[in-house]
C-alpha positions in Angstrom: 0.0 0.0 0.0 0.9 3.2 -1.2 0.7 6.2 1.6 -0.6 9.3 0.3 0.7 11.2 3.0 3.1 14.2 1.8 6.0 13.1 3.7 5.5 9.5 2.6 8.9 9.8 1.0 10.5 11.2 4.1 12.2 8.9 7.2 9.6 8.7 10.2 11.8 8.2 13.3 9.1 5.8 16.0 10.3 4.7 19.4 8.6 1.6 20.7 8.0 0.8 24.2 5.6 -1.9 25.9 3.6 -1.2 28.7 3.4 -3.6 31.9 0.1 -5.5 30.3 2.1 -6.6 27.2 1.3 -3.9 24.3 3.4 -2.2 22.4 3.2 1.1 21.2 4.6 3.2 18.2 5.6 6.8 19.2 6.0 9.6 16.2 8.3 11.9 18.4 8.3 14.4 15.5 4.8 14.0 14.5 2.6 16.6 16.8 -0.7 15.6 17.7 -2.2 18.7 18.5 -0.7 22.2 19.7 -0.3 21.2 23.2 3.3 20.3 24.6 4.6 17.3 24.3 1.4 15.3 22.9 2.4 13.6 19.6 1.2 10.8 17.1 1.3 7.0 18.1 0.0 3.5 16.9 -0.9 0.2 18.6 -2.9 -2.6 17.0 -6.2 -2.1 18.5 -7.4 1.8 18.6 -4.2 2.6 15.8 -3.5 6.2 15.5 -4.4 8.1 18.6 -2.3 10.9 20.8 -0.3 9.7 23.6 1.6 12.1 26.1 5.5 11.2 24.5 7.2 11.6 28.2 4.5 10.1 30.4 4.6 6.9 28.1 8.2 6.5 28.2 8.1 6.9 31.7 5.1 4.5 32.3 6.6 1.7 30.2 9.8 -0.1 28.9 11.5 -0.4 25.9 10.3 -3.0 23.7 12.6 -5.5 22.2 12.9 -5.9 18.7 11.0 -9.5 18.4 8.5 -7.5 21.2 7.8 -4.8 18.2 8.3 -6.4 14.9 4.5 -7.0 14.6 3.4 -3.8 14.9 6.1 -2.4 12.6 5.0 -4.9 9.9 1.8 -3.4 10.4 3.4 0.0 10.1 4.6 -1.1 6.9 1.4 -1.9 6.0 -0.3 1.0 6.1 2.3 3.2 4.2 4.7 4.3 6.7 7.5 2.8 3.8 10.7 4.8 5.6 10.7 4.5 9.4 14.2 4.8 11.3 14.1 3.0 14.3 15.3 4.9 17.8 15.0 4.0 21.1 14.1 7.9 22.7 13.9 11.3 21.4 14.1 14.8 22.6 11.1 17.0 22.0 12.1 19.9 20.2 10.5 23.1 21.7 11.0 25.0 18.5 7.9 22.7 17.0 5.0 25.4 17.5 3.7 23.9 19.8 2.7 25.2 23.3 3.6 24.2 27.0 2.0 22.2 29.4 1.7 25.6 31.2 0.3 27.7 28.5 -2.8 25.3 27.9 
């Protein structure tokens, strides 16, 4: 499948982590949500895209293992994310236009 997104030719960095229960979830760290700190673009299986707070999941969970995350990247795949780069954290740029926590 062929992603019509504009930045479909452009490397999408995604840090998985699993929480306690098992799941694994995909975290766009450069991928804003909505214009509030911090909140960016994720993925699991069940629900798919949705926001997710970037530093209260990585604090919540662990990192998932490649074999732990290999599934859900497939799926990835699948729906046209075609260049993803791997990491295992980020650092939120606060030059993103987006506003703080405080300012919300």
């Amino acid at each position: 499948m062929q992603s019509r997104r504009k930045s479909a030719d452009e490397t999408t960095r995604v840090v998985f982590r699993r929480y306690s229960d098992g799941q694994i979830i995909a975290l766009f760290p450069d991928v804003p949500w909505s214009g509030r700190w911090g909140e960016v673009a994720s993925y699991m299986h069940i629900g798919q895209h949705g926001a997710a707070d970037y530093s209260h999941v990585v604090t919540t969970t662990k990192p998932a293992s490649e074999k732990e995350y290999t599934g859900l990247l497939n799926e990835l795949r699948r729906v046209g994310y075609n260049h993803i780069k791997v990491i295992k954290r980020a650092k939120l740029r606060k030059d993103d236009g987006r506003k703080s926590k405080k300012n919300t």
